[in-house]
C-alpha positions in Angstrom: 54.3 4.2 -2.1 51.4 2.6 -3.3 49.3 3.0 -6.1 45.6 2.5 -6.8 44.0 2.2 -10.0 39.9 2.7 -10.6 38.1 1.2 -13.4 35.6 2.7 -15.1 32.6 0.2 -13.6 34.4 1.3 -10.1 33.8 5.1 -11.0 30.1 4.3 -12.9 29.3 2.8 -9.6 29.7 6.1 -7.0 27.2 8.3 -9.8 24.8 9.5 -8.3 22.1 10.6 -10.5 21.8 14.5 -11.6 18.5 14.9 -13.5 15.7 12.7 -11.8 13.9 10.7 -14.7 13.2 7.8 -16.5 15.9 5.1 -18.0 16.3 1.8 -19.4 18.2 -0.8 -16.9 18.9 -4.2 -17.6 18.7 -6.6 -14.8 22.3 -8.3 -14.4 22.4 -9.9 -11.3 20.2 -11.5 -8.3 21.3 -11.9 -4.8 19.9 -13.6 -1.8 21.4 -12.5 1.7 19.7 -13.4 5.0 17.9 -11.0 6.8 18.4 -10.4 10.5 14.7 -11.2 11.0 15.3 -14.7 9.7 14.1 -13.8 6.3 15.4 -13.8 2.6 16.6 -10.3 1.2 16.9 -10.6 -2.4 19.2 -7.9 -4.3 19.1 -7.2 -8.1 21.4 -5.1 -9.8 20.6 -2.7 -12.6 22.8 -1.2 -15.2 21.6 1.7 -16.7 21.4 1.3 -20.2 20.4 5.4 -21.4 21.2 8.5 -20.6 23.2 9.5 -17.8 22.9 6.1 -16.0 24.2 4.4 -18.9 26.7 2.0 -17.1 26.0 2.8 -13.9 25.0 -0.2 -11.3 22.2 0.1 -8.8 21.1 -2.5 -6.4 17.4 -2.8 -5.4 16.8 -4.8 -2.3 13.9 -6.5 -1.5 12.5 -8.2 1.1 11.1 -11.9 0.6 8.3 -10.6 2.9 7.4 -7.0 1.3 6.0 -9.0 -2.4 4.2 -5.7 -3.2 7.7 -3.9 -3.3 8.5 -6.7 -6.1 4.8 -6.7 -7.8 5.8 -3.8 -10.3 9.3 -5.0 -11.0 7.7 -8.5 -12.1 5.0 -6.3 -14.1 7.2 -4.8 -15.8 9.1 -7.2 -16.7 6.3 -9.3 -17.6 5.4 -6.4 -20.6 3.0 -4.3 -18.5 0.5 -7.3 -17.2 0.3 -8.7 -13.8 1.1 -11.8 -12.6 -0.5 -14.9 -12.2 -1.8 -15.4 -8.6 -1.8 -19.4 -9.5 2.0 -19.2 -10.4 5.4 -19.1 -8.8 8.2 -16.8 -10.3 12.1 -17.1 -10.2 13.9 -14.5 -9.2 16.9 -15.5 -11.0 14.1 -15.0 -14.9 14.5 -11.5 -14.2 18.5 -11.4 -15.3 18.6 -10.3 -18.9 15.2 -8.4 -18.3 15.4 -4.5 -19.6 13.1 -2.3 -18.9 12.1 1.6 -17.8 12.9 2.9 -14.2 12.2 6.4 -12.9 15.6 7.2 -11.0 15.7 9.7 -8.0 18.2 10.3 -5.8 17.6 8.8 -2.2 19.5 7.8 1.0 20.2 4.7 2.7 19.1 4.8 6.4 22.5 5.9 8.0 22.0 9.3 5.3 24.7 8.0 2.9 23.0 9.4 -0.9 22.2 6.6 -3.2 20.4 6.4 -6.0 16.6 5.4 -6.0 14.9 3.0 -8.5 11.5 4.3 -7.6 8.8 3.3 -10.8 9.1 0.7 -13.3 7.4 0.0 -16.8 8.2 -2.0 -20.0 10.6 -0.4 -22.3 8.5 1.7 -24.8 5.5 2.0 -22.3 
């Protein structure tokens, strides 16, 4: 018979949140997949760093078209102030970035239940 082992990052990963709120992440990772419109998705990963989401991974994707679904994530992790309009921004800067993000639970469009990174500030703010 065979045997299957989880590790704790594997179980961390299927929590979904239980008490809707806000708490620290920290950016880990950035993706870019092609969309099927011939666009750029990009994907970061959080890890909850408080609370119940303390370990927990939760992707975030984003469109390279939809730049006002990105706006407050770049706020936020540019200490509460906007960007520059004159300026580019990496996507890959944000790695290493912690800050606040009120967590819901949501669903993915087939109905699956995810978790929903819905509001985001500097830590302390």
């Amino acid at each position: 018979m065979g045997k299957i082992r989880f590790s704790p990052a594997t179980i961390k990963a299927g929590f979904l949140v239980e008490n809707p709120d806000w708490y620290d992440y920290e950016i880990v990772k950035h993706m870019e997949k092609a969309a099927t419109t011939g666009s750029v998705n990009h994907i970061l990963i959080f890890e909850g760093r408080s609370g119940e989401m303390d370990g927990v991974p939760v992707s975030k994707l984003i469109n390279e078209k939809a730049d006002w679904v990105a706006l407050p994530i770049f706020v936020a992790a540019n200490g509460g102030n906007p960007p520059d309009p004159e300026s580019d921004y990496d996507w890959d800067d944000l790695v290493g970035v912690r800050m606040s993000v009120f967590t819901k639970r949501g669903a993915r469009q087939d109905g699956t239940p995810q978790n929903d990174l819905v509001e985001f500030k500097p830590l302390g703010k």
